[in-house]
N, CA and C of each residue as an Amber inpcrd file, in Angstrom:
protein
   213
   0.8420000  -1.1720000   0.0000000   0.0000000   0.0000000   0.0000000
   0.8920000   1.2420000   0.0000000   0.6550000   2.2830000  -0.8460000
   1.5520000   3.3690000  -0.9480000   0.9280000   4.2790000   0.2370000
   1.9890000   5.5240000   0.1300000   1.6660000   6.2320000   1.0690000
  -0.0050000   6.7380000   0.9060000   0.0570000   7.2820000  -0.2230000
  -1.3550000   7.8690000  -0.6300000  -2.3080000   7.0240000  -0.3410000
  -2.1610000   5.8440000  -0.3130000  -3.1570000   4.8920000  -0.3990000
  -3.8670000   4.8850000   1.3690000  -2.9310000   4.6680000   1.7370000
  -2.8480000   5.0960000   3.0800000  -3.3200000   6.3130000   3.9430000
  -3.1040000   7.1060000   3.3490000  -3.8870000   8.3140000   3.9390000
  -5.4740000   8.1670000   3.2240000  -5.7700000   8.1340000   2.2700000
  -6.7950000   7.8450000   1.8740000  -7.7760000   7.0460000   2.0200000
  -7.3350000   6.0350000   3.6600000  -7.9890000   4.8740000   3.9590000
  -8.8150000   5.8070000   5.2710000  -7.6000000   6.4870000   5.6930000
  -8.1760000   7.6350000   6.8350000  -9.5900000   8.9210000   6.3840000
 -10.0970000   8.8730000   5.4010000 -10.6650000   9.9540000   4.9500000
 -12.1920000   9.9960000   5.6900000 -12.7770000  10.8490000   6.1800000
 -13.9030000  10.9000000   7.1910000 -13.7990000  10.3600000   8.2600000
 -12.2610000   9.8620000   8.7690000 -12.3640000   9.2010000   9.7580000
 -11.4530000  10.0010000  11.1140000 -11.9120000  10.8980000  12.1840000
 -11.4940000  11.6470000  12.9560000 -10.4190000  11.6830000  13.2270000
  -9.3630000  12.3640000  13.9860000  -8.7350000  12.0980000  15.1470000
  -9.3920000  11.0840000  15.7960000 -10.0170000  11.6720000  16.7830000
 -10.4420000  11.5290000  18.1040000 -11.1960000   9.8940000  17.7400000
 -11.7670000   9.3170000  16.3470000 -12.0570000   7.9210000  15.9580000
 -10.8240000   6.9360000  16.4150000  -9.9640000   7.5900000  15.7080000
  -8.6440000   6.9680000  15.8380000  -7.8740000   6.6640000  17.3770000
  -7.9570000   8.0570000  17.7280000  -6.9340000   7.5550000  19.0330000
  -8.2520000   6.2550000  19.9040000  -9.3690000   6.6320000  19.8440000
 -10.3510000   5.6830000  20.5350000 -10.3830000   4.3360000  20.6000000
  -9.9760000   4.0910000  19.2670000  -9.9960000   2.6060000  18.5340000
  -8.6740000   2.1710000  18.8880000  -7.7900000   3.4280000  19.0140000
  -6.0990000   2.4830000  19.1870000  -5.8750000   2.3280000  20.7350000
  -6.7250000   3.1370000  21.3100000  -6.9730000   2.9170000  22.6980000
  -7.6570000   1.4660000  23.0650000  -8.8760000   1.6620000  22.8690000
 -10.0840000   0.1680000  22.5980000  -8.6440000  -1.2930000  22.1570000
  -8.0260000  -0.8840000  21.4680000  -7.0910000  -2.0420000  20.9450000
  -5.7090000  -2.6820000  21.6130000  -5.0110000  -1.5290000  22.2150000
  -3.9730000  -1.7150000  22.7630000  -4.1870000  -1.2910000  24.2170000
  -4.7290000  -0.4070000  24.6400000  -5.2360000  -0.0580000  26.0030000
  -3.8110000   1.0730000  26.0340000  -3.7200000   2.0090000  27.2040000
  -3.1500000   2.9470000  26.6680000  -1.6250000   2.6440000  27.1790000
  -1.5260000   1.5800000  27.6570000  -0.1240000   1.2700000  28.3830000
   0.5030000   0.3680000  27.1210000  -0.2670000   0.2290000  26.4060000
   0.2920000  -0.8490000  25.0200000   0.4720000   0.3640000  23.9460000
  -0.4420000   1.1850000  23.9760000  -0.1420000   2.3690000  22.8680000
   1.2020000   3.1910000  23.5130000   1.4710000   3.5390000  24.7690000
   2.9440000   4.1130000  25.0260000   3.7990000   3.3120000  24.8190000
   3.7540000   1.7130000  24.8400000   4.6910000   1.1150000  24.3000000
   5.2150000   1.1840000  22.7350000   3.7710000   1.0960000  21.8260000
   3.7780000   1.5960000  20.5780000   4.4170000   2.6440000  20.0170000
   4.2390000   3.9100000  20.8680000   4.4880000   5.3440000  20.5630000
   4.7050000   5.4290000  22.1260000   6.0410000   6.2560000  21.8900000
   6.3380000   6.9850000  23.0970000   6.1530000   8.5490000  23.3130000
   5.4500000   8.8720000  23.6940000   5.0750000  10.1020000  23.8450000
   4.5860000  10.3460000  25.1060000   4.1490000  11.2430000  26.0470000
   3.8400000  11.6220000  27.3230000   2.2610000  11.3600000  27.2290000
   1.7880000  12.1430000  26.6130000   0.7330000  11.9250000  26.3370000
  -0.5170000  10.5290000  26.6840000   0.3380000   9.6660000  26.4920000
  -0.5320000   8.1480000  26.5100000  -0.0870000   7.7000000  27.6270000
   1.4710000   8.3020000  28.3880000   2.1180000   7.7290000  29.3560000
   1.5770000   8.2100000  30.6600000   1.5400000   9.3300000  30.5080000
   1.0700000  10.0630000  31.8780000   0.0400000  10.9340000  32.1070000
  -0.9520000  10.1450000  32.9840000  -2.1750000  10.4190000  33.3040000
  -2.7720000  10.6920000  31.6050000  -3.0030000   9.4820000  30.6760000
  -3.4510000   9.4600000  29.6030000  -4.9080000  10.0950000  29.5390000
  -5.8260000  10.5960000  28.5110000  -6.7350000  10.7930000  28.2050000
  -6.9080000  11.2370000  26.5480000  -8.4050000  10.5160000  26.1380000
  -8.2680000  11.1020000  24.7730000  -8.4660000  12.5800000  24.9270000
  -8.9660000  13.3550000  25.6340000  -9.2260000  14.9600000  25.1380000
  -7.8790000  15.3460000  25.1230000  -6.5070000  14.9740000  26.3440000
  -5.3570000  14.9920000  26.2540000  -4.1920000  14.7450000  25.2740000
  -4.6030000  13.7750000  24.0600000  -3.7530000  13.4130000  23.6280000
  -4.4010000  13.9950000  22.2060000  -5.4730000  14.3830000  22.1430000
  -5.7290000  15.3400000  20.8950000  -5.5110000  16.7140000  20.9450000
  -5.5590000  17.1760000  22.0440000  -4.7990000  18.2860000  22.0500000
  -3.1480000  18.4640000  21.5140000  -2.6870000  17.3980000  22.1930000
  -0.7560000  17.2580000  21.5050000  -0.9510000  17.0020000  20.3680000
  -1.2720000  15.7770000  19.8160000  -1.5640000  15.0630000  18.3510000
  -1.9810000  16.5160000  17.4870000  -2.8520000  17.3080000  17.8820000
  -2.9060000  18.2120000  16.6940000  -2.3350000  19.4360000  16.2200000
  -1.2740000  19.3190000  17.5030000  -0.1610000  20.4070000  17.7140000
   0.5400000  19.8760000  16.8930000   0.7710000  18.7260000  16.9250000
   2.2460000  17.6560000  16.5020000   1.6830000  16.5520000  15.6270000
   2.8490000  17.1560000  14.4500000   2.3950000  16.3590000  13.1990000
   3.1610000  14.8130000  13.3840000   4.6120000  14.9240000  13.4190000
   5.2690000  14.0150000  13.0930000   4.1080000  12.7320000  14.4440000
   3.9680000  13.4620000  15.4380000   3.5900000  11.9410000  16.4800000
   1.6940000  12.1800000  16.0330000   1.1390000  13.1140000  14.9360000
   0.2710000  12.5290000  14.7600000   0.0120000  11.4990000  13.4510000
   1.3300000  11.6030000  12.7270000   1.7230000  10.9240000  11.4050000
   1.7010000   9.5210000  12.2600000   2.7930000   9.2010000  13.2840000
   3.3930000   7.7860000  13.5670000   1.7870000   7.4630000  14.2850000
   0.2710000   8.0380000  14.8720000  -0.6750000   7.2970000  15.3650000
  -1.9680000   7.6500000  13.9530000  -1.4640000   7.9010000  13.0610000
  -2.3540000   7.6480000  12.1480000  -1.9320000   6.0570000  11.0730000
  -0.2600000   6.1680000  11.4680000   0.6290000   4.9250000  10.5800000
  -0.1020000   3.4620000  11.1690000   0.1070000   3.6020000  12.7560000
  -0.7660000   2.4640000  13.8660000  -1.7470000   2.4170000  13.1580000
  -2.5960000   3.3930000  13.1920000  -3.9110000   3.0680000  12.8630000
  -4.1580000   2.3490000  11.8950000  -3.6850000   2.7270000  10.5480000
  -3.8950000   1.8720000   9.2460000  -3.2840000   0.6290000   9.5440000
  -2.3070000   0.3270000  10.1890000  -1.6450000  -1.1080000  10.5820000
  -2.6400000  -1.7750000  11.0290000  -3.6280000  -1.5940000  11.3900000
  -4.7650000  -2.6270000  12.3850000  -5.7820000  -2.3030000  12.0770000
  -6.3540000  -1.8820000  10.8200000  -7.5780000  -1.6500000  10.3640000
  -7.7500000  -2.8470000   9.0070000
């Protein structure tokens, strides 16, 4: 799957869908293992980690990459 292809799998599909489902999947001590970021590590929350994620591209690139990995 190319990159494009890939982003294009994401289309109508939120943030906040995403971190939910990668939450729901890995629980959030498996997603800081996944991605290291503070965010998921300490005192996690989704309203928390969409706030960073949409500040920050590159760590919202590497939890949109997860995402398509397990969809």
């Amino acid at each position: 799957m190319t990159k494009e292809q890939s982003k294009a799998s994401l289309d109508g599909v939120t943030l906040e869908a995403i971190v939910t489902k990668l939450v729901d999947h890995y629980e959030w001590d498996g997603l800081a293992q996944k991605i290291n970021i503070n965010c998921f590590k300490s005192d996690p929350s989704i309203k928390s980690s969409l706030k960073f994620l949409r500040k920050t591209q590159w760590a919202r690139d590497k939890v949109e990459e997860l995402y398509i990995s397990i969809i």
